[in-house]
C-alpha positions as CSV (number, residue, x, y, z in Angstrom):
1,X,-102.4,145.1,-165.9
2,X,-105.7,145.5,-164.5
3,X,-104.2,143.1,-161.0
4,X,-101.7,145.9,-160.7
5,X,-103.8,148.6,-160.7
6,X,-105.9,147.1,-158.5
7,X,-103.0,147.1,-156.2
8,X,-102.2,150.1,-156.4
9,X,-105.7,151.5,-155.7
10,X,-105.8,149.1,-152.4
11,X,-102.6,150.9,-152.0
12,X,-103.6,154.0,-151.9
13,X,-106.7,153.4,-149.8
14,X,-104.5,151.7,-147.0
15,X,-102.1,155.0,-147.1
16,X,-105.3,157.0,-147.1
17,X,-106.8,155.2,-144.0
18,X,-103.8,155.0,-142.1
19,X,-103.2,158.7,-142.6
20,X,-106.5,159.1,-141.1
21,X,-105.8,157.2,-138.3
22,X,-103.0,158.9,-137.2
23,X,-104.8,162.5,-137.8
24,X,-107.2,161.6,-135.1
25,X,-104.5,160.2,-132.7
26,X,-102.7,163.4,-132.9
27,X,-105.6,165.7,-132.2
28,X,-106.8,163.2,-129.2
29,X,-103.0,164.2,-127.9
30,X,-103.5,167.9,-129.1
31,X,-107.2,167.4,-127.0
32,X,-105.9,166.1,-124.0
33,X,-103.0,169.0,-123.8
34,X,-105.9,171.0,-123.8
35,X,-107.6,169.0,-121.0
36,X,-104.6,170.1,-118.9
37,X,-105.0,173.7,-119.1
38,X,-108.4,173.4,-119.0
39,X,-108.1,171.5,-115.3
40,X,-105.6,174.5,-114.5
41,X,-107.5,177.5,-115.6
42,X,-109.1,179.4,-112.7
43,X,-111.4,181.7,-114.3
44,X,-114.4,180.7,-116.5
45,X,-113.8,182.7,-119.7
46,X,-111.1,180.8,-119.7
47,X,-112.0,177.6,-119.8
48,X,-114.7,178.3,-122.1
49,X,-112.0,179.3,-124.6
50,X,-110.2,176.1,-124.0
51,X,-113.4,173.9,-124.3
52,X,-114.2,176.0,-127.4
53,X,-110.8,175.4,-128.9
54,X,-111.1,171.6,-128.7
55,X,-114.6,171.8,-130.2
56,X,-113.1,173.5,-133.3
57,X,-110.0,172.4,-133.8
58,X,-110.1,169.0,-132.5
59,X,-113.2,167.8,-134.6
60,X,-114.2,164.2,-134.8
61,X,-112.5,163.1,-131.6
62,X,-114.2,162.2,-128.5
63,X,-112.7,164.6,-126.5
64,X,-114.1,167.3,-129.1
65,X,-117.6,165.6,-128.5
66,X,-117.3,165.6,-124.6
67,X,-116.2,169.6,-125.1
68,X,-119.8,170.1,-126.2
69,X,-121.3,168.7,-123.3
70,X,-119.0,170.5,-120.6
71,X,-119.1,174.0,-122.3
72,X,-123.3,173.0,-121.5
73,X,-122.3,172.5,-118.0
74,X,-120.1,175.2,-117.2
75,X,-122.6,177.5,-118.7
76,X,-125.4,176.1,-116.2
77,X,-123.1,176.3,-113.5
78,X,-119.8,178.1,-113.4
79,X,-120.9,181.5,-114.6
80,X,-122.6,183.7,-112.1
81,X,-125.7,183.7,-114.0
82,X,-127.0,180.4,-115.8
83,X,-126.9,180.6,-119.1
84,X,-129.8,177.9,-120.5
85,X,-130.1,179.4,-123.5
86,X,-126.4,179.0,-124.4
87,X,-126.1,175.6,-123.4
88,X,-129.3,174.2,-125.0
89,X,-127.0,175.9,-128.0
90,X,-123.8,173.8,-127.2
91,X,-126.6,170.5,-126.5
92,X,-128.3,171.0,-130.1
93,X,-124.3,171.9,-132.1
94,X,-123.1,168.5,-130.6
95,X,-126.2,166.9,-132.1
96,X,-125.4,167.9,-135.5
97,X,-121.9,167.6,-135.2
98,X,-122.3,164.1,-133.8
99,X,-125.7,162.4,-135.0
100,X,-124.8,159.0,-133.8
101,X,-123.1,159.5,-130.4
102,X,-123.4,157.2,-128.1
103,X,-124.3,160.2,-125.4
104,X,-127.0,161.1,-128.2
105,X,-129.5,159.9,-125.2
106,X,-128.2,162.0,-122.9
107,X,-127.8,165.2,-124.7
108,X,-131.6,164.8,-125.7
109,X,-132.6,164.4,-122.3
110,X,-130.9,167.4,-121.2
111,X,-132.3,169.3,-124.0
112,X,-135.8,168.2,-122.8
113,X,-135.0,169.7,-119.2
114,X,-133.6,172.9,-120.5
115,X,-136.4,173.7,-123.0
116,X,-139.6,175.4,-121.5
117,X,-143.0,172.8,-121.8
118,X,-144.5,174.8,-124.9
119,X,-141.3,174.5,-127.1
120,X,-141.7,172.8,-129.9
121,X,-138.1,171.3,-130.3
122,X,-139.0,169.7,-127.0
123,X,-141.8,168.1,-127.8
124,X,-139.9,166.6,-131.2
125,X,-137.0,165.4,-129.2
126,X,-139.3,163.8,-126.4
127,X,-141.1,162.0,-129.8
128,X,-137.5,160.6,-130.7
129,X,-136.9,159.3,-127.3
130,X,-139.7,157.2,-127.5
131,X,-139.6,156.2,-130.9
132,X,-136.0,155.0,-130.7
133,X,-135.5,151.0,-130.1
134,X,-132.3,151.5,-128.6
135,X,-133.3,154.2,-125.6
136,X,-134.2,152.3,-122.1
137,X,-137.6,152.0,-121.5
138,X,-137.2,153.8,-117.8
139,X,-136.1,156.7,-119.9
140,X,-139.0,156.2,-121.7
141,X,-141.3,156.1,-118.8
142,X,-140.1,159.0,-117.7
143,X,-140.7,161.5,-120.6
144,X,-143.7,163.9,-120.2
């Protein structure tokens, strides 16, 4: 009795995990749809809108993560007025939605560059930068 309900509780797991799987593979596809409107869209509201749709309803996928970090660059660059303040924003939400990215570096680094010298978050992410093992010691180096 107790091998058949260990079956069936392997079972169950398997289903669980393979429903899973196939979750995330349809929201990559639903992602990359998105991708292609995105590449298409002429004006910038718009492809704001389509970044922020794969950020919320395509959560957990990489494209989802990478939506963070283009919404930061299209509001540095694409809108007629930089927009630090909402990108540092978009930096900081893909943090927390994603605390062990491999772009986790990057994002930090950004964040460094966008914040003024006095802020205080800048000064905390320049001490995790050079606290973590895994970050390159050029990158290191290079932190004020």
């Amino acid at each position: 009795m107790r091998k058949i309900f260990v079956f069936v509780i392997l079972i169950l797991i398997c289903t669980c995990v393979c429903a899973f799987a196939a979750d995330i593979v349809s929201l990559e596809r639903e992602a990359q749809i998105l991708r292609v409107q995105l590449r298409s869209a002429d004006d910038v509201t718009e492809k704001e809108a389509i970044l922020r749709k794969i950020i919320d309803t395509c959560k957990g996928t990489e494209e989802a993560e990478a939506a963070y970090w283009d919404l930061a660059d299209l509001y540095l660059n694409d809108f007629p007025s930089e927009r630090k303040r909402e990108a540092a924003e978009m930096l900081e939400l893909c943090l927390r939605a994603y605390p062990n990215s491999n772009r986790s570096t990057m994002i930090k680094c950004r964040l460094i560059d966008l914040y003024d010298v006095r802020n205080k978050r800048r000064a905390e992410l320049i001490n995790q930068l050079k606290n973590d093992k895994n970050v390159p010691e050029m990158i290191k180096n290079s932190l004020n």
